[in-house]
C-alpha positions as a Markdown table, in Angstrom:
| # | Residue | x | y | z |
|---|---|---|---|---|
| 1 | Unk | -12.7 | 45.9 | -52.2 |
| 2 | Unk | -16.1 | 43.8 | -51.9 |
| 3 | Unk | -14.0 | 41.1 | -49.9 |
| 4 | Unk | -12.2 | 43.5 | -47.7 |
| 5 | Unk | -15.4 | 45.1 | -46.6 |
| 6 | Unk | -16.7 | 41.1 | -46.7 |
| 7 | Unk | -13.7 | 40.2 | -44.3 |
| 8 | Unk | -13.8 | 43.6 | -41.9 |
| 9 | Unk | -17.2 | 43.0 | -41.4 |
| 10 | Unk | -16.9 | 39.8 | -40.1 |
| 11 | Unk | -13.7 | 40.6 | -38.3 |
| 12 | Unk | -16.2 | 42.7 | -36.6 |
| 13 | Unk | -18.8 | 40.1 | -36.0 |
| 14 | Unk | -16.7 | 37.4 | -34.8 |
| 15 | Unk | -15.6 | 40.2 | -32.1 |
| 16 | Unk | -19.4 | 41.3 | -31.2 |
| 17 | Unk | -20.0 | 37.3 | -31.3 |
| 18 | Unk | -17.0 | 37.1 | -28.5 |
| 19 | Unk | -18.9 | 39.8 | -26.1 |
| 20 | Unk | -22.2 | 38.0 | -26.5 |
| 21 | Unk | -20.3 | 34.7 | -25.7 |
| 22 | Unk | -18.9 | 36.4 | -22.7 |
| 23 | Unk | -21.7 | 38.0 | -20.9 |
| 24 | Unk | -25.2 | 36.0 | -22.5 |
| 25 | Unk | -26.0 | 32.3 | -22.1 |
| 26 | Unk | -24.4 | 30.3 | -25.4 |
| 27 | Unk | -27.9 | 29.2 | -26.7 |
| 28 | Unk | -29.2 | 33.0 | -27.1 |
| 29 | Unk | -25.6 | 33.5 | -29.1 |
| 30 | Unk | -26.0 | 30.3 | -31.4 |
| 31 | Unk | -29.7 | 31.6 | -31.4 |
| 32 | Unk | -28.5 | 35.4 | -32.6 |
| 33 | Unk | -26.1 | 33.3 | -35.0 |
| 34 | Unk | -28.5 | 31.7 | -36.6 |
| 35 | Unk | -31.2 | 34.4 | -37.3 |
| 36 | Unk | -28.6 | 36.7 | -38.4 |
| 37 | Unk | -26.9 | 35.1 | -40.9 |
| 38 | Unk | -27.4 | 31.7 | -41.4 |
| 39 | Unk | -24.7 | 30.3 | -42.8 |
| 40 | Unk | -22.6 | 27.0 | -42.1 |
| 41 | Unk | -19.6 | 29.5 | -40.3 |
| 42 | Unk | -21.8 | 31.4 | -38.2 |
| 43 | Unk | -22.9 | 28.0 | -37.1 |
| 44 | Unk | -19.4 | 26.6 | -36.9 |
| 45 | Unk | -18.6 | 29.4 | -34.6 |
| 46 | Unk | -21.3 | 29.4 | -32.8 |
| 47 | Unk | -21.0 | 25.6 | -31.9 |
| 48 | Unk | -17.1 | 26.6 | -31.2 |
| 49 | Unk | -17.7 | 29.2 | -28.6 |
| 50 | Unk | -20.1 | 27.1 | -26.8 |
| 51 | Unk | -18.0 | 24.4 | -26.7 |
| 52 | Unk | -15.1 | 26.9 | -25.4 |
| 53 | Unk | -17.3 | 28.2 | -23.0 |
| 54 | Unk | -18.3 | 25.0 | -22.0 |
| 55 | Unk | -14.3 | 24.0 | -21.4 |
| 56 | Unk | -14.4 | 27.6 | -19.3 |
| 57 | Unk | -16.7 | 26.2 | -17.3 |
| 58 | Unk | -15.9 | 23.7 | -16.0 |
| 59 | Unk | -12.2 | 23.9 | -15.3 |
């Protein structure tokens, strides 16, 4: 049960992560990342979605 909720609940971040992505600058997302949780993943992700949004950008 404890990794379900684990696993939802970062199902759900990744998706609130996404919106930030979309509509704030990737720094205050990494930024957001970071303070909140920390972790090599969050960081990971972070780095990913700017990189993505970087690609986004400049096709």
């Amino acid at each position: 049960l404890k990794s379900q909720i684990f696993f939802s609940t970062q199902q759900a971040l990744i998706k609130s992560l996404w919106k930030i992505k979309e509509s704030l600058n990737p720094l205050l997302c990494i930024f957001a990342v970071n303070r909140g949780i920390n972790s090599p993943l969050s960081l990971s992700l972070s780095f990913t979605s700017v990189a993505n949004w970087g690609k986004s950008k400049s096709l």
